[in-house]
C-alpha positions as a Markdown table, in Angstrom:
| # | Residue | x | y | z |
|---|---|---|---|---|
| 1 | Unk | 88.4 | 187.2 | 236.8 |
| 2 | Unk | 89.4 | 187.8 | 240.3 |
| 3 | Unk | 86.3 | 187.1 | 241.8 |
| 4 | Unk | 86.4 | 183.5 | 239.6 |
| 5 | Unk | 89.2 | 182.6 | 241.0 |
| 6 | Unk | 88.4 | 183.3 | 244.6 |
| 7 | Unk | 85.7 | 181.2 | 243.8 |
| 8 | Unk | 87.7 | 178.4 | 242.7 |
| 9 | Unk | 90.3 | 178.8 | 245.7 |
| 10 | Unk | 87.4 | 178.5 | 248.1 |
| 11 | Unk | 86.0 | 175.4 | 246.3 |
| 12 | Unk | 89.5 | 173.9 | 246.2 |
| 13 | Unk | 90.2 | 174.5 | 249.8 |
| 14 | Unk | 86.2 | 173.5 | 250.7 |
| 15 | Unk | 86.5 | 170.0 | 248.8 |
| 16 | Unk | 89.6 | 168.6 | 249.4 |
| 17 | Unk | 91.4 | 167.2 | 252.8 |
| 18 | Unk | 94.6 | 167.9 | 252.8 |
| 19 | Unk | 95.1 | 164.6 | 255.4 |
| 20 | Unk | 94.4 | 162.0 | 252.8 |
| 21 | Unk | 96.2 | 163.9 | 249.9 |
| 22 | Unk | 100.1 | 163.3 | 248.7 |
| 23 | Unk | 102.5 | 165.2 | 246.5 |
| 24 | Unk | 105.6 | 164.7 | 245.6 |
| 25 | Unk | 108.1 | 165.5 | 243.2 |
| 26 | Unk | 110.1 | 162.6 | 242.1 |
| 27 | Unk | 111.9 | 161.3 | 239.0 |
| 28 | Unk | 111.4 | 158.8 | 236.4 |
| 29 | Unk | 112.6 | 155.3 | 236.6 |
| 30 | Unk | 115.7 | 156.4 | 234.9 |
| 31 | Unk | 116.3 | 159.1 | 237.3 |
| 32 | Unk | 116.8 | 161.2 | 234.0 |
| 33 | Unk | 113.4 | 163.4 | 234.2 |
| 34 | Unk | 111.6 | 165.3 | 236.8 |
| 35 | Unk | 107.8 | 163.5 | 237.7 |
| 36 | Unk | 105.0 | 164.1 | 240.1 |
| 37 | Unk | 103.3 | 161.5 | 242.3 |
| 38 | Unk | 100.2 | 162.4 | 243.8 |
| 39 | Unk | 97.0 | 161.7 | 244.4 |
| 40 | Unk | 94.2 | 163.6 | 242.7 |
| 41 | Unk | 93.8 | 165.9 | 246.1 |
| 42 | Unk | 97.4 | 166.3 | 246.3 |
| 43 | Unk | 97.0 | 167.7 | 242.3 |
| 44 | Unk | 94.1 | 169.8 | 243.5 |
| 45 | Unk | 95.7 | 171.7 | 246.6 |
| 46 | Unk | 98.8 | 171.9 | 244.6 |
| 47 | Unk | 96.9 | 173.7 | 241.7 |
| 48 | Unk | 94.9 | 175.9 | 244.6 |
| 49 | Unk | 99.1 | 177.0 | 245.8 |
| 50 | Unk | 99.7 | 177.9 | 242.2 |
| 51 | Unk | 96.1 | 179.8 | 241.6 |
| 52 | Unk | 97.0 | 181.6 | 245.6 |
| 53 | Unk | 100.9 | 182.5 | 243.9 |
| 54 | Unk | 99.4 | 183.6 | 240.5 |
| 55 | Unk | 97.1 | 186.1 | 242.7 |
| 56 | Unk | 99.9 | 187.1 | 244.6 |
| 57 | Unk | 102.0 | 188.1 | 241.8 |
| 58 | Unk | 99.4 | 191.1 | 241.2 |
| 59 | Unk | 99.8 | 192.1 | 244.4 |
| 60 | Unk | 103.7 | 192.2 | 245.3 |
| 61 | Unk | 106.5 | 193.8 | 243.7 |
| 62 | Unk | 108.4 | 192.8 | 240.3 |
| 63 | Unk | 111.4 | 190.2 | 241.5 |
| 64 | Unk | 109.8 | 189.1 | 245.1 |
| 65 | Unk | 110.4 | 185.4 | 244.8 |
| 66 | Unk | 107.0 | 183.5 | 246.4 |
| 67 | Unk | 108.0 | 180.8 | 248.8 |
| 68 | Unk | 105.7 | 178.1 | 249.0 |
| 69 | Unk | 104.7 | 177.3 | 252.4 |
| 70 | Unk | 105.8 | 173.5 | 254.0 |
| 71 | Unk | 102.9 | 171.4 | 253.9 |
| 72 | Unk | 102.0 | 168.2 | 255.1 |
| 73 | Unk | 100.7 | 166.7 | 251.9 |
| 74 | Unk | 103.7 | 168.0 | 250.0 |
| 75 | Unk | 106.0 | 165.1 | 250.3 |
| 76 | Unk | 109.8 | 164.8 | 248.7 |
| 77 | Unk | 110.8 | 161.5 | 247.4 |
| 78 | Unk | 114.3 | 163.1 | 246.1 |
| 79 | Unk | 115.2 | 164.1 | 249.6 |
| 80 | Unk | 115.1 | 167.6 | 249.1 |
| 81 | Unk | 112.6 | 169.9 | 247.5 |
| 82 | Unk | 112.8 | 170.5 | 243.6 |
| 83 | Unk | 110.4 | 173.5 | 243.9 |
| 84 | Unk | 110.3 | 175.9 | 246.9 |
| 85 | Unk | 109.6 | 179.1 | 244.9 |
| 86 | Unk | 107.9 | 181.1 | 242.5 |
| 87 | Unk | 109.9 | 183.5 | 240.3 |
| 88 | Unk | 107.8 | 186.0 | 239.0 |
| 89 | Unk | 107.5 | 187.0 | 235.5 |
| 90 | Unk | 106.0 | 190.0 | 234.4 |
| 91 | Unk | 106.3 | 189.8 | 230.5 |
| 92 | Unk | 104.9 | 187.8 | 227.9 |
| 93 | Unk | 106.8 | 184.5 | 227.0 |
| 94 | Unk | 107.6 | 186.6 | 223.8 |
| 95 | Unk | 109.4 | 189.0 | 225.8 |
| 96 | Unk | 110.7 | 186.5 | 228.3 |
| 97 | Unk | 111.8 | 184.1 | 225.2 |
| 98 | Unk | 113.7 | 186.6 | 224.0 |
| 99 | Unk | 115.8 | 187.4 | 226.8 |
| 100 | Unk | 117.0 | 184.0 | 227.0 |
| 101 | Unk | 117.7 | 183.2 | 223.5 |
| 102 | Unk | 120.4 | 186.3 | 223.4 |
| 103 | Unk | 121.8 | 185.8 | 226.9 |
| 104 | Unk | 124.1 | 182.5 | 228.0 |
| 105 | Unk | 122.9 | 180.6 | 230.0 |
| 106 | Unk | 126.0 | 180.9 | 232.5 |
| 107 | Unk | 125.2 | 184.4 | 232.5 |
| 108 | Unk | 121.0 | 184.4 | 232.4 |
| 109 | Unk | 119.4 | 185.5 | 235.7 |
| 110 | Unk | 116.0 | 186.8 | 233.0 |
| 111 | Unk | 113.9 | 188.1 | 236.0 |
| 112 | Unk | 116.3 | 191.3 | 236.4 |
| 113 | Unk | 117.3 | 191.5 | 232.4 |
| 114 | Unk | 114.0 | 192.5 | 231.6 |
């Protein structure tokens, strides 16, 4: 699996220019849900941060937060950024589920509960 993915990331990083692609996180024309505009090599390097955060998930410590890097492609039409971080998980979404669906939400912080 590992070696697939290095694969991918290298194709990712090999095929797409990261001076012609744009991401963004915006919001719908109601301003009521979060959206992404982007171009389909700002979806690409986004997905190649995800797959290089999912990687480095195996290889930190349990509660590290993963910071993504400023990049010029990455664009904020809010005027701020929606996502900066990663918060690891380390459970299943059973596990993780059930964590949230006994603890309030004023009180959750599910990353150190489990």
């Amino acid at each position: 699996m590992i070696n697939s993915l290095h694969s991918i990331i290298s194709y990712l990083e090999e095929t797409n220019d990261p001076h012609i692609a744009y991401f963004s996180y915006t919001t719908d024309e109601d301003g009521e849900a979060g959206a992404i505009s982007a171009n389909k090599e700002g979806l690409r390097l986004y997905a190649l941060e995800l797959l290089k955060k999912s990687m480095e998930i195996e290889q930190l410590p349990e509660q590290q937060s993963l910071v993504f890097c400023p990049r010029e492609w990455m664009v904020s039409e809010t005027g701020y950024h929606l996502i900066n971080c990663v918060r690891p998980m380390y459970h299943s979404r059973e596990t993780i589920l059930s964590v949230v669906e006994r603890t309030p939400y004023a009180a959750r912080n599910i990353r150190y509960e489990l």
